[in-house]
C-alpha positions in Angstrom: 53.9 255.0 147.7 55.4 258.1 146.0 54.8 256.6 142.8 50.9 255.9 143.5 50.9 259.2 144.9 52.4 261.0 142.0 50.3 259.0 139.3 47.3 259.1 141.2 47.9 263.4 141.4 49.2 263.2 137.7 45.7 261.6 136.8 43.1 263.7 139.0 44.6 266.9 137.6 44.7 265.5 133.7 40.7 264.5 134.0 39.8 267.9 135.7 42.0 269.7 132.7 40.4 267.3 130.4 36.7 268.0 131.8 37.7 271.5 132.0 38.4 272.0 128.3 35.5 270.1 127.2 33.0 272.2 129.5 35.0 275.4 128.1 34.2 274.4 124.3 30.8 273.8 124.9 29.8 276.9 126.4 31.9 278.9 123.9 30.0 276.8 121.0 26.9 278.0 122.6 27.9 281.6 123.4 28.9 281.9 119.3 25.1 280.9 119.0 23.4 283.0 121.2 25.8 286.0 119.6 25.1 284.5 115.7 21.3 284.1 116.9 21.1 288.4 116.8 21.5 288.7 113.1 18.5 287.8 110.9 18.1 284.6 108.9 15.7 283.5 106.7 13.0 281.3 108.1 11.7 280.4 111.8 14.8 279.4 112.9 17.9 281.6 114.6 21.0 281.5 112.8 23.9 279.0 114.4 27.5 278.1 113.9 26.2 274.2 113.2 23.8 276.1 110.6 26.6 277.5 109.1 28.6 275.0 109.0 25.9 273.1 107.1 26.5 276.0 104.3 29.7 274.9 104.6 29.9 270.8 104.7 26.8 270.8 101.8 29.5 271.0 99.1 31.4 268.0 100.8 28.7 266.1 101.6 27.7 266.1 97.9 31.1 265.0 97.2 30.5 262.3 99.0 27.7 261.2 97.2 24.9 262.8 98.5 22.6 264.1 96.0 22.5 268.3 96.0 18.7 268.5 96.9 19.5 266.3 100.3 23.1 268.1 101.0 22.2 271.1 102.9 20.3 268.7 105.6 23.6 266.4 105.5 25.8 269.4 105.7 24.1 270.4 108.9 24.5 267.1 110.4 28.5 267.4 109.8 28.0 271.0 111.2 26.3 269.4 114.3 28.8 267.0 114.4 31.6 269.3 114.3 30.4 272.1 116.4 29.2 270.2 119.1 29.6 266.1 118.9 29.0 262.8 116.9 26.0 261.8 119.7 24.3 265.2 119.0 24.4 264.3 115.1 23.3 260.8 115.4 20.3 261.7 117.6 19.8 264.7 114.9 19.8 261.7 111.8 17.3 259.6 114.0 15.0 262.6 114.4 14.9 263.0 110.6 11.2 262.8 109.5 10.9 259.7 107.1 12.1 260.4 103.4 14.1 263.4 104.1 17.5 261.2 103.0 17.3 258.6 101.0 19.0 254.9 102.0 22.3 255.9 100.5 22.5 259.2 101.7 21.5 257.5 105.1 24.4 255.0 105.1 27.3 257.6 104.1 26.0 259.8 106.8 25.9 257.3 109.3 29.7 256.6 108.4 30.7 260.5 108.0 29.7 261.2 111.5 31.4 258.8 112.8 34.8 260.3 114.5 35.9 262.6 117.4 36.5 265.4 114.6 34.6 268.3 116.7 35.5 270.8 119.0 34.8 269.3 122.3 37.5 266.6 121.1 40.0 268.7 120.5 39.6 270.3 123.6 39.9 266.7 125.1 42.9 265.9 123.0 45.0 269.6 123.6 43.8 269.1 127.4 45.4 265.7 127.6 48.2 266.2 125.6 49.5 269.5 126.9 49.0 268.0 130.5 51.2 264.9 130.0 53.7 267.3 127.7 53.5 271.0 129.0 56.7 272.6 127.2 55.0 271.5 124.0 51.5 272.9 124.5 52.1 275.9 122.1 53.1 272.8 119.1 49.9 270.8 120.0 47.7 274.3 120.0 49.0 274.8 116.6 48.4 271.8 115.5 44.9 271.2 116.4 43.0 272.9 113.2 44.8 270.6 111.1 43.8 267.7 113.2 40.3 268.6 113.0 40.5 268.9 108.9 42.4 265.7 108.6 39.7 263.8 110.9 37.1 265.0 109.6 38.4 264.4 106.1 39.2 260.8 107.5 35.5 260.3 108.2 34.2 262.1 104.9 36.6 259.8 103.1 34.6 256.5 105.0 31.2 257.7 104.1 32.0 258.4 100.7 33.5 254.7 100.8 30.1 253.1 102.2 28.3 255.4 99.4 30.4 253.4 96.5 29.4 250.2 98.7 25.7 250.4 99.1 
């Protein structure tokens, strides 16, 4: 019975840490927003940190093999992606009007945003690991940027794969 006990208490408090984390992100994604969404942008639209991670990704996404004239739209979908999560993107790319990517540029973004390489992940992942490891919380925390660039690198590398192969 201690044993049940202890996993069962074990897992309660890892999912509350783990929902915790994730709720945390979220709100601090959309706090950033509502603070970036005070300084002017061009156009209708208020300036976001998805927004400016598509200034960001547009370079990679052409590396990739999306053609320049489409890789600010793609770029935003990474920031999307990162910022907030892969469903957000994909519902994002399915609310594309017709024609504004072509096929190709379709396929490698339908491989690039695929992966946990956003924010509310890591959250998950330095919730779950610093809750089954606490004395090595401050190695995982430190090691959670580079986790994000490698994964989202990782799923970069894939679409620019299914580019070459469509």
């Amino acid at each position: 019975m201690d044993v049940i006990t202890q996993g069962t208490y074990d897992g309660v408090r890892l999912m509350v840490s783990v929902g915790a984390m994730l709720l945390v992100l979220v709100a601090l994604v959309a706090l950033l927003n509502s603070a970036l969404s005070l300084f002017p942008f061009p156009g209708d639209e208020a300036l976001t940190l998805q927004k400016l991670f598509g200034f960001v990704f547009a370079p990679l996404t052409w590396l990739m093999g999306i053609p320049w004239s489409e890789a600010q739209l793609a770029g935003a979908l990474m920031g999307t992606k990162t910022a907030l999560d892969e469903l957000l993107a994909f519902l994002a790319l399915a609310d594309l009007p017709a024609g504004s990517l072509s096929e190709k540029s379709t396929v490698i973004m339908t491989y690039a945003l695929c992966g946990f390489a956003n924010f509310g992940s890591l959250g998950i992942m330095i919730a779950g690991l610093s809750g089954m490891c606490p004395e090595r919380a401050t190695e995982i925390v430190e090691l959670a940027p580079k986790s994000l660039l490698s994964g989202t690198l990782a799923t970069c590398m894939t679409g620019a794969v299914a580019g070459l192969l469509s």
